[in-house]
VOGUPA-806468 format. One line per 8 residues: for each residue x, y, z of C-alpha. Coordinates in Angstrom, 1 decimal, padded with zeros to 4 digits, always signed. Layout:
BEGIN
X/Y/Z; ...
//
This chain:
BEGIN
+114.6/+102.8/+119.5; +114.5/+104.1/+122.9; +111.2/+104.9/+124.9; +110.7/+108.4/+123.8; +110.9/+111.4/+126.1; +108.7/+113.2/+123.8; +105.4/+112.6/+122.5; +103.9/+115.0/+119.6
+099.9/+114.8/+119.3; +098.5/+115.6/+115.6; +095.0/+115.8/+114.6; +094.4/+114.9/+111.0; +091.8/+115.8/+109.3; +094.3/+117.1/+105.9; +096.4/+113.7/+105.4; +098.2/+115.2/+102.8
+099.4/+118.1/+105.1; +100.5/+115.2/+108.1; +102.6/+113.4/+105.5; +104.5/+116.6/+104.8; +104.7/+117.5/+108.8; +105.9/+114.1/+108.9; +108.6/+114.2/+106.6; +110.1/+117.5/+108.6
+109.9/+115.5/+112.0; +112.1/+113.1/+110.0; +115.0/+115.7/+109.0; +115.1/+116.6/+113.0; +119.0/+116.4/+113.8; +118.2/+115.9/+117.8; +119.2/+112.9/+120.4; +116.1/+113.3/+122.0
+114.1/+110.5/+121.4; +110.0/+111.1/+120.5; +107.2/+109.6/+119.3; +104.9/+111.1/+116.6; +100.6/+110.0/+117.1; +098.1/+111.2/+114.5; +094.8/+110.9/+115.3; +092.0/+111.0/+112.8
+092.2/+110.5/+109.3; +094.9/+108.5/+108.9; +093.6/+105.6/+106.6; +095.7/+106.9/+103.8; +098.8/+107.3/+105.3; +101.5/+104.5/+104.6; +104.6/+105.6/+105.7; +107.1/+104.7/+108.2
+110.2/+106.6/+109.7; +113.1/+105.4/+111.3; +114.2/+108.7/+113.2; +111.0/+108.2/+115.3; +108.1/+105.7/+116.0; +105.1/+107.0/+114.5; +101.4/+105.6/+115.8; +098.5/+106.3/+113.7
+094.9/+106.5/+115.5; +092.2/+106.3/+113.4; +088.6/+108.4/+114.5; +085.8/+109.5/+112.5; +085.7/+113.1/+114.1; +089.0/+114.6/+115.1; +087.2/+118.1/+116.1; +086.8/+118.0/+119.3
+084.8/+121.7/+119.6; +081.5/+120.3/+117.4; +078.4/+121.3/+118.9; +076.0/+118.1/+119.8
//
């Protein structure tokens, strides 16, 4: 695959819900060529896609806005 002129950023915190977001990136009919990270919760997912590289980036708390 080409480098990808397009990165998409997820935060996971609903696997289930990724997978599914996942699978719709996969039906794209585009030449452009993009990359799909997920960050968080992302122990369960075991997939792999050939229409675009996927990187998965596991982190204990994806929220960002938690008070400290």
């Amino acid at each position: 695959m080409t480098s990808p002129l397009i990165s998409v950023v997820i935060c996971c915190s609903r696997p289930q819900s990724v997978v599914s977001c996942l699978d719709g990136f996969a039906k794209q009919r585009s030449r452009t060529a993009f990359e799909v990270i997920v960050v968080g919760e992302v122990q369960d997912i075991q997939k792999s896609y050939d229409r675009f590289d996927l990187q998965l980036i596991p982190c204990s708390n994806p929220h960002v806005n938690v008070r400290r």
